[in-house]
C-alpha positions in Angstrom: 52.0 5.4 -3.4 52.0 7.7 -6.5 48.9 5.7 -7.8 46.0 7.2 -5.4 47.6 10.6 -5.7 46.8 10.1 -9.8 43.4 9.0 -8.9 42.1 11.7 -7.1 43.7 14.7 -9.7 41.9 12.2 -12.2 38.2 12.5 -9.7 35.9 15.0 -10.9 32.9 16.3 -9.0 30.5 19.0 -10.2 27.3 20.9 -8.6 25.9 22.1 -11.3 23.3 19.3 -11.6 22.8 19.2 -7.8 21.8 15.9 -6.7 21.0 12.9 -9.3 18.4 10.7 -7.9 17.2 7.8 -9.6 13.7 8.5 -10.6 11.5 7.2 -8.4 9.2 4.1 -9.0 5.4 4.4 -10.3 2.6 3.3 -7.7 2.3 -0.5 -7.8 -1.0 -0.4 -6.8 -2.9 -3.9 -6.2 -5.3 -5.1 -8.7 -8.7 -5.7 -7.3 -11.6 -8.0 -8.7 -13.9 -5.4 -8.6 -15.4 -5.9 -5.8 -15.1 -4.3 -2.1 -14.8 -6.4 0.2 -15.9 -5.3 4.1 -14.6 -7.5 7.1 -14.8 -7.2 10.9 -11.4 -8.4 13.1 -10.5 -7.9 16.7 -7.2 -10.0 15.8 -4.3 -8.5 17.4 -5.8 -5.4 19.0 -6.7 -6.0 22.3 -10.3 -7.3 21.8 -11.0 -3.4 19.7 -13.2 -4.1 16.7 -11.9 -2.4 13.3 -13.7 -3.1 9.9 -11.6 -3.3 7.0 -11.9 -2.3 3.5 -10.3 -4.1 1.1 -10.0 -4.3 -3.0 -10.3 -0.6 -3.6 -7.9 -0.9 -6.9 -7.0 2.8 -6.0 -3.5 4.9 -5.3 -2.6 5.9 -2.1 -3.3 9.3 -2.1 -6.9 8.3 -4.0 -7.6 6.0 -0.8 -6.5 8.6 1.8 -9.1 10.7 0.7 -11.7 8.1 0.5 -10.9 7.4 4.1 -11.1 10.6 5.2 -14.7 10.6 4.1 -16.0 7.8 5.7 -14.2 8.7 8.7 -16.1 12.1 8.3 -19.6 9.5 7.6 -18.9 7.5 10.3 -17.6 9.9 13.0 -14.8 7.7 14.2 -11.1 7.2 13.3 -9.4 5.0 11.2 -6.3 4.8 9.0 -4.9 3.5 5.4 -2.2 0.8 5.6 -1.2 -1.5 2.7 -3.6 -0.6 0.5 -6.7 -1.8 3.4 -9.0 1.0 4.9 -9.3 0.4 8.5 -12.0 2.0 10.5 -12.9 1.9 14.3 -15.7 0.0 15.4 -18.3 -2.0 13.4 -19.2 0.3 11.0 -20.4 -1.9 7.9 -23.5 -0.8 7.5 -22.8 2.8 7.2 -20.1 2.0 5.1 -21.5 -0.4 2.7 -24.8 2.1 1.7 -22.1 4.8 1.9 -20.0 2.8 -1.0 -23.1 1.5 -3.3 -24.2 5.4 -3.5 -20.8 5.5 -4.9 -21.0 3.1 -7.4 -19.1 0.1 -6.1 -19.8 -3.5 -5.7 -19.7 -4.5 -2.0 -19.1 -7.9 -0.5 -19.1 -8.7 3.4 -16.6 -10.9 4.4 -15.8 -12.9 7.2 -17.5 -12.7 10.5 
């Protein structure tokens, strides 16, 4: 019994530091080809057409902000998930002179 009572005069705890967090992970953000890739799907949502844009080799915060403008281009809503752009509607036109103005090499795939 004497054994945990010598344990926890032996415990220390101190906030001086406050709390140690490991530090946190860089962005592993995917490696593209170079190309951007633009695709149509109605998988999974009810029939509702989203285009997706894929292979911007960007960070998340980089691709937010990308998304917000060709929401803004656009005038419809969309969101960023797993590193794909997804936009309501069929909107690959807009989107595809919208990106060559900006310099990138754009692809449509799929349907």
């Amino acid at each position: 019994m004497a054994d945990w009572k010598d344990k926890l005069s032996q415990m220390v705890y101190s906030t001086d530091q406050g709390r140690i967090d490991a530090e946190p992970e860089p962005e592993q953000v995917p490696e593209g080809d170079g190309i951007v890739r633009l695709q149509r799907e109605t998988k999974g949502r009810k029939g509702k057409g989203v285009t997706l844009v894929k292979g911007l080799a960007l960070p998340h915060d980089e691709l937010k902000q990308i998304a917000k403008k060709l929401k803004q281009q656009c005038g419809v809503g969309g969101s960023v998930k797993d590193y794909v752009i997804e936009l309501q509607g069929d909107q690959r036109d807009i989107i595809e002179t919208w990106l060559i103005d900006q310099g990138y090499r754009v692809k449509r795939a799929g349907g």
